[in-house]
C-alpha positions in Angstrom: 12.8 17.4 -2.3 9.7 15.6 -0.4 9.0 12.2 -1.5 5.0 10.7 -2.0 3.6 7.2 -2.5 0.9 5.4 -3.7 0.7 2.1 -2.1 -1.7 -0.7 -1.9 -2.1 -2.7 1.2 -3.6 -6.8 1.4 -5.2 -8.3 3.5 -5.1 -12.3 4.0 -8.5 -12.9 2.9 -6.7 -10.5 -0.3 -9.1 -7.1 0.5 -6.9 -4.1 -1.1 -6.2 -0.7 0.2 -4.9 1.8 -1.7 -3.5 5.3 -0.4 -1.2 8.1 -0.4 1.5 8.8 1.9 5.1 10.6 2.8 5.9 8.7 4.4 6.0 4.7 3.6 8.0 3.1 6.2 5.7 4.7 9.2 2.6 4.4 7.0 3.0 0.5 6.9 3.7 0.3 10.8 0.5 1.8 11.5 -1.4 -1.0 8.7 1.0 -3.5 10.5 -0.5 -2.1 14.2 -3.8 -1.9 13.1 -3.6 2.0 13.9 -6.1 3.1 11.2 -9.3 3.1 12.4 -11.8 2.6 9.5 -11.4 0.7 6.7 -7.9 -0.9 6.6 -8.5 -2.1 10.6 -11.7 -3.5 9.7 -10.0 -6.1 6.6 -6.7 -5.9 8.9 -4.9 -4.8 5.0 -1.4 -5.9 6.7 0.8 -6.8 3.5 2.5 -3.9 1.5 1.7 -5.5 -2.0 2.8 -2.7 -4.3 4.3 1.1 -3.7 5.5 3.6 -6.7 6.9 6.7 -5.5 6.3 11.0 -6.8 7.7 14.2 -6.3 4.7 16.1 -5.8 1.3 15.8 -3.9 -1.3 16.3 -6.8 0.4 13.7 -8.7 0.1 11.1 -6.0 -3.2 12.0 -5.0 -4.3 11.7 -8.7 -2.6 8.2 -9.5 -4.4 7.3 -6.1 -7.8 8.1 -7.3 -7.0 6.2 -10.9 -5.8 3.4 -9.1 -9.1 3.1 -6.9 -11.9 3.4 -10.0 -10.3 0.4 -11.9 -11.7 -3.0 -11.8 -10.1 -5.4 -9.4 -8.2 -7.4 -12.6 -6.4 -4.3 -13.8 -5.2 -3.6 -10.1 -4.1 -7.4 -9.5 -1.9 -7.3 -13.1 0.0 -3.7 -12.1 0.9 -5.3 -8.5 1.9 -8.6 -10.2 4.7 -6.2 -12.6 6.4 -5.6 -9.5 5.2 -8.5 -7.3 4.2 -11.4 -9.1 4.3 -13.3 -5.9 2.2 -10.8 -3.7 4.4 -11.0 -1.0 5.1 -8.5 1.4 7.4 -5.9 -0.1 7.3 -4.3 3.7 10.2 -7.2 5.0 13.1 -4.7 4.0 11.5 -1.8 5.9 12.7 -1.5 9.4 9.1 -1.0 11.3 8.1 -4.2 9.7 11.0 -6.7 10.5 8.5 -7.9 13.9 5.4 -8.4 11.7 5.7 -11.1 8.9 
């Protein structure tokens, strides 16, 4: 069974990106790389702050679109229930051990 996540990216300055993907692990390589042109190159949204994981598509895309309507407070408490720190969950992935 195929795996999907919602994940939110920060930047330094602490601009968020929030998307969808099946994979996590290349998905924060190419934030890391800077190989997203738009958005997430622009605020350079390096940091994997907060990830949770769903077995289907529609699901992840609809947690995705919740998570982008809510005020910037409610988004900062759900990554601090995982992450009070904000640090960068992406350390124990493989593709990010070069870019701390």
């Amino acid at each position: 069974m195929r795996e999907y996540y919602v994940y939110i990216m920060a930047s330094k300055s602490g601009v968020l990106y929030i998307g969808v993907t099946n994979n996590l692990s290349r998905r924060v390589y190419e934030h890391k790389k800077e190989l997203i042109p738009g958005f997430s190159q622009k605020y350079k949204t390096k940091k994997l702050v907060y990830f949770e994981s769903c077995s289907q598509v529609i699901d992840a895309i609809a947690r995705e679109k919740q998570l982008k309507v809510w005020i910037r407070q409610k988004k900062d408490n759900l990554i601090k229930t995982i992450n009070p720190t904000m640090s960068d969950l992406s350390r124990s992935f493989d593709c990010a051990q070069d870019d701390k």
